[in-house]
N, C-alpha and C positions, 0 to 999 in steps of 0.2 A: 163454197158449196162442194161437198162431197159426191164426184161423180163415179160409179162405175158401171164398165160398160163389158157384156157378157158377151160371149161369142159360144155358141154350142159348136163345135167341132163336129160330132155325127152329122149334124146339118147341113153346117155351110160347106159347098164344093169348092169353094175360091182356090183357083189354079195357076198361080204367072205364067205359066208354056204352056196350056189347055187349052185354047181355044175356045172349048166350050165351059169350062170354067169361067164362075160368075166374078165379077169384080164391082156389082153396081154401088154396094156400100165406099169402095175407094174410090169412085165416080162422083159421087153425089156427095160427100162429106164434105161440106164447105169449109171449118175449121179444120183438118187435112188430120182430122185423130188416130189415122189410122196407119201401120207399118207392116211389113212383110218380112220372113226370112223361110229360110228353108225348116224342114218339119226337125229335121237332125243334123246335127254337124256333119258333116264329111269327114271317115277317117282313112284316109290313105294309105294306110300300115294295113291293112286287111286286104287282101284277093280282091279285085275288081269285082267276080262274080259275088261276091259279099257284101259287097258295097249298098249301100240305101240309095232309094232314088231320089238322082239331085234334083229333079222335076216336083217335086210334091214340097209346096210351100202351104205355110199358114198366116193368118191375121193377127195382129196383134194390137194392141191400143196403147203405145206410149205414151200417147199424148192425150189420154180420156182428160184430162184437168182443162184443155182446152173445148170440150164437148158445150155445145148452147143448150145442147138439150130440145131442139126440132125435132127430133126422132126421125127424119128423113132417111136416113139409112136403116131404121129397122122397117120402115116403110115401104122401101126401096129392096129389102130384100126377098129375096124369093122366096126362098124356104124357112123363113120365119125362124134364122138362126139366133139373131140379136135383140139382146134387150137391154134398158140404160134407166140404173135407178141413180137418178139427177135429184140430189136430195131426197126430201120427202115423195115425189115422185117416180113413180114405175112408168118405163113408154114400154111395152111392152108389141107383141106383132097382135094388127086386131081380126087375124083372118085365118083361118086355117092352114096348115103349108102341108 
């Protein structure tokens, strides 16, 4: 079954060094579909003051092919960033964010 699973970026805050960045999709995701890396590479050839901040990471879904398709995580999230069309199926967020 053809899963894909969306993540709106303006939405989601997911932070790894944020503290107040949300992680409950990576929390809650029983099948673990979910991966992290930084927003931009890091290029060391540039001025430190030029440099992007290595603190600003994003979600990703390597592993959507292992998704059940619970929708837990888009349930689970706050700002109603994620949505997973699990074949014929949209889970979509059913609450306003």
């Amino acid at each position: 079954m053809e899963v894909k699973i969306n993540i709106d970026r303006e939405k989601c805050n997911y932070s790894m060094y944020d503290p107040s960045g949300c992680k409950k999709c990576l929390q809650i995701c029983t099948p673990k579909v979910f991966a992290t890396r930084p927003n931009r590479k890091r290029d060391f050839s540039i001025p430190k003051e030029k440099r992007i901040d290595p603190t600003i990471w994003i979600l990703l879904t390597p592993w959507a092919d292992y998704c059940n398709g619970c929708g837990a995580c888009v349930e689970a999230c706050p700002k109603g960033a994620i949505t997973i069309q699990f074949g014929e199926k949209l889970i979509a967020p059913t609450r306003a964010s």
